[in-house]
N, C-alpha and C positions, 0 to 999 in steps of 0.2 A: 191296222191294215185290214182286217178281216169286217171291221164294220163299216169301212170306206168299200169295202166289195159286196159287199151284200146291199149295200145303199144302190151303188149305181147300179146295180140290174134291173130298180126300175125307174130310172134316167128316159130310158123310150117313153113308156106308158106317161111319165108325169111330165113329160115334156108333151106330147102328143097331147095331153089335156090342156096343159096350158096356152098352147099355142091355138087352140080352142075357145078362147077365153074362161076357160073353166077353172080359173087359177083358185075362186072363191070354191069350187067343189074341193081340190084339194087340198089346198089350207086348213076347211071347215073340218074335213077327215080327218088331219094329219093334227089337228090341236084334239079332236075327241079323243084321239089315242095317245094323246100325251096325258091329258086330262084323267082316263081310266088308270094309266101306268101311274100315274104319280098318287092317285087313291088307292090301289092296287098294286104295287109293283111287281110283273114277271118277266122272266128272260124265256126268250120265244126260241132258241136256239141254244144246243147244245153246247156255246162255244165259250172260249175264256173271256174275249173282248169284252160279253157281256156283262162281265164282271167289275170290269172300268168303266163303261160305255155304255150304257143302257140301250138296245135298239132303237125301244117305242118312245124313248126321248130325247135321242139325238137325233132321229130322223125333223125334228119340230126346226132345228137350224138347218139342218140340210136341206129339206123343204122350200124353208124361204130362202136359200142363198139362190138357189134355182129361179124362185119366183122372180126378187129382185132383180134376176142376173137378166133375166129374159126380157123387165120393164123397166131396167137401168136407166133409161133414157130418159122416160116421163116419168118416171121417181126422180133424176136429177133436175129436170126442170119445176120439178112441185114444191122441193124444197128448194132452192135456188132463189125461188120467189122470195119479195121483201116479207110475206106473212110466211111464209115458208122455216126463214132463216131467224125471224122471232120466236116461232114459235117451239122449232127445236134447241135454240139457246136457253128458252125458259123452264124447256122441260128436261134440259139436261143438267142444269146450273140446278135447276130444282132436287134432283136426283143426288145430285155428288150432294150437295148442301145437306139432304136428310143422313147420308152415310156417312159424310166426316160428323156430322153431330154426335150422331149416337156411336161411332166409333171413340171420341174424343170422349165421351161420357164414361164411356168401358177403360179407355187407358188412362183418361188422368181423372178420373173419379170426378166430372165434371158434370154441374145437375142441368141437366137438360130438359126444358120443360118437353109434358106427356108423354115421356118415355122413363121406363124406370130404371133400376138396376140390371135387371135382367136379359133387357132389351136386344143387346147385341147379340149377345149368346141364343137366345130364343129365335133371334133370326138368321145367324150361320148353319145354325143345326138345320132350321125348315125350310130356306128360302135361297142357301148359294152352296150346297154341296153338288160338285160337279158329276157324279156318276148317272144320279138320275137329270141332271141338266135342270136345275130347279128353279124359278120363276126372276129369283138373283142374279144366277148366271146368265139368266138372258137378257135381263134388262142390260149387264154388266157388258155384254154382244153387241149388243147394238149400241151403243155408248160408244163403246172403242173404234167399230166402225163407222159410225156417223164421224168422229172425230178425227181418223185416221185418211177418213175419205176427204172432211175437206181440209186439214191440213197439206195433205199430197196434193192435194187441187189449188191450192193457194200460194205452197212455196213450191211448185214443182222443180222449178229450173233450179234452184239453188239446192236443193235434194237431189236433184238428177246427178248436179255434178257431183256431188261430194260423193254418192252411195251407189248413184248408178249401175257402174261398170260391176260391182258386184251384184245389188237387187235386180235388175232386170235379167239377167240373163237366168239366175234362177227363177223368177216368176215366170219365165216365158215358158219355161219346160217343170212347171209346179208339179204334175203325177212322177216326174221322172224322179225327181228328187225325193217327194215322199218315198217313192220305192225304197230310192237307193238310201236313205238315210236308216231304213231298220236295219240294215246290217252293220253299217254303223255303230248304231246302238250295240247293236247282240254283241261286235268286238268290242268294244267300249269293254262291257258289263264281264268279259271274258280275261280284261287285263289282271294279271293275280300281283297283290301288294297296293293297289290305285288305293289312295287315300281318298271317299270322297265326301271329306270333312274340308279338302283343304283348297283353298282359294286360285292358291296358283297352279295346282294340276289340274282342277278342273277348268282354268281358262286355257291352259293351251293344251288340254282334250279338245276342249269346243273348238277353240282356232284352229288347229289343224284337221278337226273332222270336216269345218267348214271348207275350211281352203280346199280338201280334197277331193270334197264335192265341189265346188265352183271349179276346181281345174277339171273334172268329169265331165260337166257340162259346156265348158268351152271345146274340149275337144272331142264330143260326143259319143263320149265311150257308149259302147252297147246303145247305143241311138235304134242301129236296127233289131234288139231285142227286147229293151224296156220299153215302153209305151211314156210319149211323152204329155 
């Protein structure tokens, strides 16, 4: 929560640029400073978030989710295209291919040519631990999103129906929800005896926290207090 608030406050400024075409000044900032954190790492702020969350490297997704968000349109028709839609099949099939390898190398002792033993390990440590959002975790981003976007964009109607009436109605009030789901958590984390080793209390924690949020949002509880 506290590093999703300190992000939007400059929401104005990086939009105001972008909407300038100066989406390359920001980007080109906002990767140097991911760049120096990741040679360096510091926490710019007094705060706990930090501690999970890295400011100077989560602002790099943040960033572009804005960028994207603003030139959604001509990103979907670039990719869209038949050279478009080759070429991030090649680069994504490429991608998962190098990671099941060397993951399969690590679990089943299986010899993978130019990667050694060490391989996998060498590269969870440097390249996808998530506090500093590290070069793994973002290819990992875009991945899921590339794939998530056109999955929904290919079987929409038969995902509508099935998941709809749920997904939608929370995507459409997504701040409101983030809100309300940390106190959630906090009573979650407050229940005394919770097992949470065990399978079936933590599915129907989850299903009932969720149901009580989607029944929140259908009837707009605190609509005019939370920010949706």
């Amino acid at each position: 929560m506290g590093l999703f608030v300190v992000l939007s406050l400059f929401v104005p400024a990086l939009i105001w640029l972008i909407g300038r075409r100066l989406w390359w000044l920001v980007l080109a900032v906002r990767w140097v400073l991911y760049a120096v954190n990741a040679r360096h790492p510091v926490h710019l702020l007094p705060s706990q978030f930090e501690d999970v969350f890295s400011l100077l490297s989560s602002q790099i997704a943040f960033t572009h989710g804005l960028v994207i968000g603003y030139y959604r349109r001509a990103i979907t028709r670039a990719l869209s295209t038949t050279a478009g839609k080759i070429a991030v099949s090649v680069a994504m099939v490429a991608y998962v291919g190098v990671l099941v390898a060397v993951w399969a190398g690590h679990r089943f002792a299986v010899p993978v040519p130019f990667v050694d033993g060490d391989r996998y390990t060498w590269m969870y440590l440097n390249l996808f631990q998530r506090t500093e959002l590290q070069a793994g975790r973002l290819l990992d981003l875009l991945l899921v999103l590339v794939v998530a976007y056109a999955l929904l964009t290919t079987c929409w109607k038969p995902l509508d129906r099935a998941f709809g009436w749920f997904y939608v109605p929370l995507g459409s009030v997504s701040l409101y929800v983030f809100i309300v789901h940390v106190f959630f958590v906090l009573a979650v984390a407050n229940i005394p005896g919770l097992d949470r080793d065990s399978v079936w209390q933590g599915t129907l924690i989850h299903t009932l926290v969720l149901a009580s949020v989607w029944f929140m949002v259908k009837r707009k509880v605190l609509f005019s207090v939370i920010p949706t």
